[in-house]
Phi, psi and omega in degrees: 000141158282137202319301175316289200280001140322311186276321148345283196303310181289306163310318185289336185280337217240309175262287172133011144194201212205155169228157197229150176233155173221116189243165198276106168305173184282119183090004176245161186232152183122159182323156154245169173203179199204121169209166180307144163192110157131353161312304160326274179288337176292289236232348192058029173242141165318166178264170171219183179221146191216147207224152162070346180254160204301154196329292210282308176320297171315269253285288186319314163268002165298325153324297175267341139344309188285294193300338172280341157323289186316315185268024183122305188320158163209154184227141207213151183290143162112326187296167174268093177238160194231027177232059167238273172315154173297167190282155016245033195239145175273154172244165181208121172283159195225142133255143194314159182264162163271013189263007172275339197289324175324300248245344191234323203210081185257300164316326162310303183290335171312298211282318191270340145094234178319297204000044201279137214234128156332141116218149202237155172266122190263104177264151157213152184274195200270192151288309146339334175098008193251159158254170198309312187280338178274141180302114165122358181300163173307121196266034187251334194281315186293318169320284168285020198246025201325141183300051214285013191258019174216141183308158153294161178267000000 
């Protein structure tokens, strides 16, 4: 086994989840993002994912997530919530459709292998209060955010 998926395994064993980041190579362009493996099976909570805000952030906050999962919390698509982000801004969950899961959270599929696991998408908005899908949002927000809560076409 490798030293990565060792520790995958070893984190999920010890907290009950593991957080995975994906950062922007060097001359590339598009979001970084950071998500969950082991929320699902540690908590029964969908796993989640957070796209477009900076590398250690996204990580983090894919973090504190896990500890409010541990502590009980449960977090569901479509609700608002406004103690995942600094004030004054609220998030909003999605589910991921599954034919996005290869191409965004391919460790996640490694760890649950058949297994199939929730998993949802951490929208956070613009300066204005708009998401990616409401009209007149930023077009940095709508950039960085993908819709994974709609098929391809």
């Amino acid at each position: 086994m490798s030293a990565p998926d060792a520790k995958v395994l070893g984190d999920i064993q010890r907290v009950g989840w593991h957080v995975t980041g994906v950062f922007a190579q060097k001359d590339e362009k598009g979001p970084e993002w950071a998500f969950s493996i082991g929320l699902f099976h540690s908590f029964q909570h969908p796993e989640v994912v957070v796209f477009g805000l900076p590398f250690q952030r996204c990580m983090d906050i894919v973090n504190v997530m896990g500890q409010e999962v541990q502590a009980g919390k449960r977090y569901g698509p479509g609700a608002e919530y406004t103690d995942i982000l600094q004030d004054p801004y609220r998030c909003v969950f999605r589910e991921v459709d599954r034919q996005h899961y290869s191409d965004y959270v391919g460790y996640a599929l490694w760890f649950y292998e058949d297994d199939p696991f929730p998993l949802m998408q951490c929208f956070w908005p613009d300066k204005k209060g708009l998401f990616p899908w409401d009209d007149g949002c930023d077009d940095y927000v709508k950039t960085a955010q993908p819709l994974l809560f709609m098929p391809s076409p």
